[in-house]
Wavefront OBJ file of the C-alpha trace (Angstrom):
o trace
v 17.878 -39.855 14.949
v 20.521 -37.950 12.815
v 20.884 -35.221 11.297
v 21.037 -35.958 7.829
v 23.023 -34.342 4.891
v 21.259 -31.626 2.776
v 21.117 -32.208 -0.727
v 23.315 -29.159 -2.839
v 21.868 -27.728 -6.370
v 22.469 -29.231 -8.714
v 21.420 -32.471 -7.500
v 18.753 -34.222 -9.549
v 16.168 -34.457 -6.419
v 15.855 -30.775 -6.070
v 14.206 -30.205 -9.481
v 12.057 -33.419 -9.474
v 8.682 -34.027 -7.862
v 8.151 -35.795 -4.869
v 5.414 -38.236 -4.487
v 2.852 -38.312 -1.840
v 3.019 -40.160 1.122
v 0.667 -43.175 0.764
v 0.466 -43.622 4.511
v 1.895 -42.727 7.874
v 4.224 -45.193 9.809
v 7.131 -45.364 11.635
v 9.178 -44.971 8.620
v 7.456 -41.750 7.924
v 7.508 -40.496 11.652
v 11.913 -41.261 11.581
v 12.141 -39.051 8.520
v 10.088 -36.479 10.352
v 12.472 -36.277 13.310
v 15.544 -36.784 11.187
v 14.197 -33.455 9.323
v 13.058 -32.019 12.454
v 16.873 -32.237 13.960
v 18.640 -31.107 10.846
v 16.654 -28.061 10.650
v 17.796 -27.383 14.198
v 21.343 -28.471 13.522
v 21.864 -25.438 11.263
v 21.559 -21.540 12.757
v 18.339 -19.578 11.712
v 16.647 -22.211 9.422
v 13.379 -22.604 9.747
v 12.094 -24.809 7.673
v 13.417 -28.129 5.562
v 11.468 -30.413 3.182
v 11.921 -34.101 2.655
v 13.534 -33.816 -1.174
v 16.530 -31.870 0.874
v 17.286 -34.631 2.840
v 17.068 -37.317 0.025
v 13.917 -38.574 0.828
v 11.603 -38.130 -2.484
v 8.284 -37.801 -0.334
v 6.288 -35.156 0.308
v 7.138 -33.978 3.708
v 7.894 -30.898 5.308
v 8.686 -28.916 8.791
v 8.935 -25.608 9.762
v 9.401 -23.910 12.783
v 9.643 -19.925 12.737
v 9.722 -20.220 16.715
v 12.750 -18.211 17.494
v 12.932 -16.460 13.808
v 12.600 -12.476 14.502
v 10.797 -11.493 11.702
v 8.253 -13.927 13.015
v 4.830 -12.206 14.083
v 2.619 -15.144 13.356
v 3.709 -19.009 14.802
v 1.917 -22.199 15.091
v 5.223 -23.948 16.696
v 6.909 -26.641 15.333
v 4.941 -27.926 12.423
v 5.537 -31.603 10.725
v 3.087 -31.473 7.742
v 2.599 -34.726 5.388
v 0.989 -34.060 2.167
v 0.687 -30.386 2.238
v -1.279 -28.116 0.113
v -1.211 -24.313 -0.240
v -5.274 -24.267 -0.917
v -5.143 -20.397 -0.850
v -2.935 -17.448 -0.865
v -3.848 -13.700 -0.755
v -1.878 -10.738 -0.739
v 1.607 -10.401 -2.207
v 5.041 -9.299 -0.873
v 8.906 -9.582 -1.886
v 11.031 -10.936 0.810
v 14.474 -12.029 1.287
v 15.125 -16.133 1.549
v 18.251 -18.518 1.583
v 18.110 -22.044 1.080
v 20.334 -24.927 2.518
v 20.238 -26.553 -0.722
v 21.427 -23.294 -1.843
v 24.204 -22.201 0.283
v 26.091 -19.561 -1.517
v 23.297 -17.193 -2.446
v 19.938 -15.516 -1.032
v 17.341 -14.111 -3.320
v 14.094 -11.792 -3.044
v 11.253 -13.986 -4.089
v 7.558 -12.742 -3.940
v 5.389 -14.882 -2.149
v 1.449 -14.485 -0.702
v 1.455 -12.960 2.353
v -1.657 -15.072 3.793
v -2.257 -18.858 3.277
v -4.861 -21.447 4.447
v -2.381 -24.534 4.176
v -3.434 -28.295 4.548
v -2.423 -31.823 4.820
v -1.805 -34.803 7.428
v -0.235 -34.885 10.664
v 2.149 -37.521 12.055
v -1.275 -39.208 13.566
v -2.154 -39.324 10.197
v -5.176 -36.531 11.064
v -6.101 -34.135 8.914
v -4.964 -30.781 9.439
v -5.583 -27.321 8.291
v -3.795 -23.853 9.505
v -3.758 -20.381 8.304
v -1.441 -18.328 8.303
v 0.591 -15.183 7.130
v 3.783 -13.265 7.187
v 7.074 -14.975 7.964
v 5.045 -18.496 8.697
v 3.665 -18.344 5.840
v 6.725 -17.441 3.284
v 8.570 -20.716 5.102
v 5.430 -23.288 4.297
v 5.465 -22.090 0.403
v 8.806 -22.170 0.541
v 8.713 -25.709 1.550
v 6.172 -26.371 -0.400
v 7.785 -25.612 -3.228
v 11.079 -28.185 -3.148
v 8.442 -30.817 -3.083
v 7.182 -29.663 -6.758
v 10.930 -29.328 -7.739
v 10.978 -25.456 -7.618
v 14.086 -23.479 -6.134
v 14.029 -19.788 -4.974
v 16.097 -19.486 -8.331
v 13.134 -20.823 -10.335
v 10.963 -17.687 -8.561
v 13.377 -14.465 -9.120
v 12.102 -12.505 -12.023
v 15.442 -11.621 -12.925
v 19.551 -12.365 -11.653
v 19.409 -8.209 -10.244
v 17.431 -10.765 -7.623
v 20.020 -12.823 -6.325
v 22.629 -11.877 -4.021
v 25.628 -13.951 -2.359
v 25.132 -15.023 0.960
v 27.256 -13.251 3.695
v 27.792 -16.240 5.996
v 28.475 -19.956 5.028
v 26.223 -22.684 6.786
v 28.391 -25.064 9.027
v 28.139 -28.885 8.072
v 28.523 -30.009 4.580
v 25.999 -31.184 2.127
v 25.915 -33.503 -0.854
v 26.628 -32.065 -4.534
v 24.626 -32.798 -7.860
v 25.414 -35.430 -9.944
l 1 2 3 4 5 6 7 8 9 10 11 12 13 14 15 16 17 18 19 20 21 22 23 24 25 26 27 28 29 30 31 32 33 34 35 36 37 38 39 40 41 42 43 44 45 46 47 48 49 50 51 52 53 54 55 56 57 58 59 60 61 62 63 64 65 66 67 68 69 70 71 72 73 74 75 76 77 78 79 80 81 82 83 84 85 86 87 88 89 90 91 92 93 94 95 96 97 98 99 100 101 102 103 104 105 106 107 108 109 110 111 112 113 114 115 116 117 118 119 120 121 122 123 124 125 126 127 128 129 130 131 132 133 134 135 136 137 138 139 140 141 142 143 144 145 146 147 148 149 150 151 152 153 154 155 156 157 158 159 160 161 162 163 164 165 166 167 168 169 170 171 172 173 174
């Protein structure tokens, strides 16, 4: 499968949505990989939602395998439908986003979830977890209801440029 191009704010998808997955085929599965592999095609991300890629579903995978700030890691995780059903604790952490290439920004985020939602096998699956996992899956989360790191900064002191560009090239708002 390819790696697919990653959707650049402004673009309309990014702030919109995305509708849950009715059910779990092949079609489904292909946009899995295809998210899966253009994670992996750029250095030190660890997560990637459907919406990025184009794909208005509600999709996600993360993978905080090799991240260092990682204490916590369930592995490569494909989740369809997911759902933050609780959060505790709170902490301010540094994330960039490949949708937003040119700056970072110190969002606060819970610092333990219980997440759920459907595997690939269409199971139903449930995982908590905390720290570094657990910023990625909100973060995730999030693009699927349309809401940016930039939507969760309580103010532009917040934001920062970004130090090194991504490689590859993705597609612009309209």
């Amino acid at each position: 499968m390819p790696v697919r191009p990653v959707l650049i704010y402004p673009h309309p998808m990014l702030k919109s949505v995305a509708a849950a997955c009715e059910f779990i085929d092949d079609e489904i599965r292909a946009i899995a990989v295809d998210l899966l592999e253009t994670m992996r095609h750029y250095p030190r991300t660890v997560g990637l939602a459907a919406p990025q890629i184009g794909v208005p579903l509600r999709l996600i995978a993360v993978d905080v395998t090799d991240h260092p700030k990682a204490t916590v890691c369930h592995g490569p995780m494909v989740i369809v439908n997911p759902e933050v059903v609780t959060g505790e604790g709170s902490e301010i952490g540094r994330e960039g986003c490949l949708s937003l290439p040119s700056i970072t920004a110190d969002v606060r985020r819970a610092t333990r979830i219980f997440v759920k939602g459907f595997t690939l096998g269409g199971d139903e699956v449930s995982a908590e977890t905390s720290g570094f996992e657990a910023r990625a899956i909100q973060h995730e989360v999030d693009h699927l209801d349309g809401i940016l790191i930039l939507d969760r900064v309580a103010s532009p002191a917040e934001v920062f440029p970004r130090r090194q560009k991504t490689k590859g090239q993705g597609v612009q708002g309209e």
